[in-house]
N, C-alpha and C positions, 0 to 999 in steps of 0.2 A: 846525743840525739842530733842529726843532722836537720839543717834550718832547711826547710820547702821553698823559701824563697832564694830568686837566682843572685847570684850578686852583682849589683845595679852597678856600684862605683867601676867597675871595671870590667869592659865587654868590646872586642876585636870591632873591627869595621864592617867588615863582610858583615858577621853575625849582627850587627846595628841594622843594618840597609835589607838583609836578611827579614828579621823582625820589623821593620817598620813598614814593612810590605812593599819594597820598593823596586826587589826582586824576586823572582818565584822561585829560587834556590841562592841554595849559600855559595854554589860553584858559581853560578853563573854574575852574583856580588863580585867574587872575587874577582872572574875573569876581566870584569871589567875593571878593578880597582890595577890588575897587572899589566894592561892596556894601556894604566895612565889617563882613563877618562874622569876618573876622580878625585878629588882634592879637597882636603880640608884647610881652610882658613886661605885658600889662595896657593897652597903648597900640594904637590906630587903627595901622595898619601900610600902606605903599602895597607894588604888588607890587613896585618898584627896589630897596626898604627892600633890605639885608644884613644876614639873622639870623647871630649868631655862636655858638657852642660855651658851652653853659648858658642861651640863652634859652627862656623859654616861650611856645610857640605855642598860642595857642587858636582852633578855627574849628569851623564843624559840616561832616560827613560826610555828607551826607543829610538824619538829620534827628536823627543824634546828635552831639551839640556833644563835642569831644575835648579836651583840652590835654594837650600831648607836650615833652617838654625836647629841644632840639637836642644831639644829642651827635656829630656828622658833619656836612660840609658836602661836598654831589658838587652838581652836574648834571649828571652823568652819569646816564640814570634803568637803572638795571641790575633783577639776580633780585632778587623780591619777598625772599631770605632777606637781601642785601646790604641792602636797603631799610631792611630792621628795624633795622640796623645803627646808623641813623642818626638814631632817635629812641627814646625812652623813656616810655611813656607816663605821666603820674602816675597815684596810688594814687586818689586824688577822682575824676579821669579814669573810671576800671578800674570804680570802683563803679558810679558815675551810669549810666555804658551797660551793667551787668547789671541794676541796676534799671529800666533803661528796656525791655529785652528780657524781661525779668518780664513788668513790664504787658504787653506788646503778646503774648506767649507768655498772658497770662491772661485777656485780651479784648480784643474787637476797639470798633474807632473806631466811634462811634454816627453819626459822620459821613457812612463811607463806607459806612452801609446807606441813607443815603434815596437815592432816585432825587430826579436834577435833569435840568433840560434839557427837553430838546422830547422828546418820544415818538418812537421808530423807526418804520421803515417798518411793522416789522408789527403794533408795537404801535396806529397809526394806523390800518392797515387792519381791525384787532380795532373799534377806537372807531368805525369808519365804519360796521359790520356790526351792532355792537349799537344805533347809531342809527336807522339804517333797521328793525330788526328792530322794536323798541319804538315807533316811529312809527308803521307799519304795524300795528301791535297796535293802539294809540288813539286813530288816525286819525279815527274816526267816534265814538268812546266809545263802540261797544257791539259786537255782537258784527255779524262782517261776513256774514253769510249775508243771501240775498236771499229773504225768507219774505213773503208775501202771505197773510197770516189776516184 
């Protein structure tokens, strides 16, 4: 009779970071793990690696970098409360990303105000209206009436 339970002692990276709900698929764990954004114990990690019970994981979440101690091993990916289960975040961890939600809670990216790219359509058709408008204004440099003095 085969056992229902998965086997705990030994579960890939991806499938850990997977299950711990850390990413919304097991591709997108891995892609990151081949990236090289993630590391176990301070080391390059591939996603085959097997993290064991006390190692530390560090990777970024988006665009906040976390490190969590392993304290569970599933791949089983179960409830987000089971999940918590199985890591601990550190105290350095905990701060960096309230400090990070500071800043971005205290202002915004100077970045993501300038416009790039090509102009939209209506933006184009504004540019195409004020160019005809102004061209037809000084078409002739002077004033367009037809006056015979």
């Amino acid at each position: 009779m085969k056992n229902p339970e998965p086997d705990t002692h030994r579960v890939r990276l991806d499938k850990w970071l997977w299950a711990a709900r850390f990413f919304k698929t097991r591709a997108s764990a891995s892609e990151e793990i081949a990236k090289g954004r993630v590391t176990i114990n301070e080391q390059p990690a591939k996603a085959s690696r097997e993290p064991r019970v006390g190692d530390l994981v560090a990777f970024r979440q988006g665009l906040v970098p976390r490190t969590v101690q392993v304290l569970q091993l599933s791949g089983v990916r179960g409830p987000a409360a089971q999940a918590q289960l199985m890591y601990a975040e550190t105290a350095q961890s905990l701060a960096l990303r309230a400090q990070m939600a500071e800043q971005r809670r205290l202002g915004t990216e100077p970045a993501q105000s300038i416009e790039q790219g090509r102009p939209t359509k209506r933006n184009r058709r504004q540019l195409a209206d004020w160019q005809r408008w102004s061209a037809s204004a000084s078409a002739d440099g002077g004033d367009r009436g037809d006056s015979n003095d």
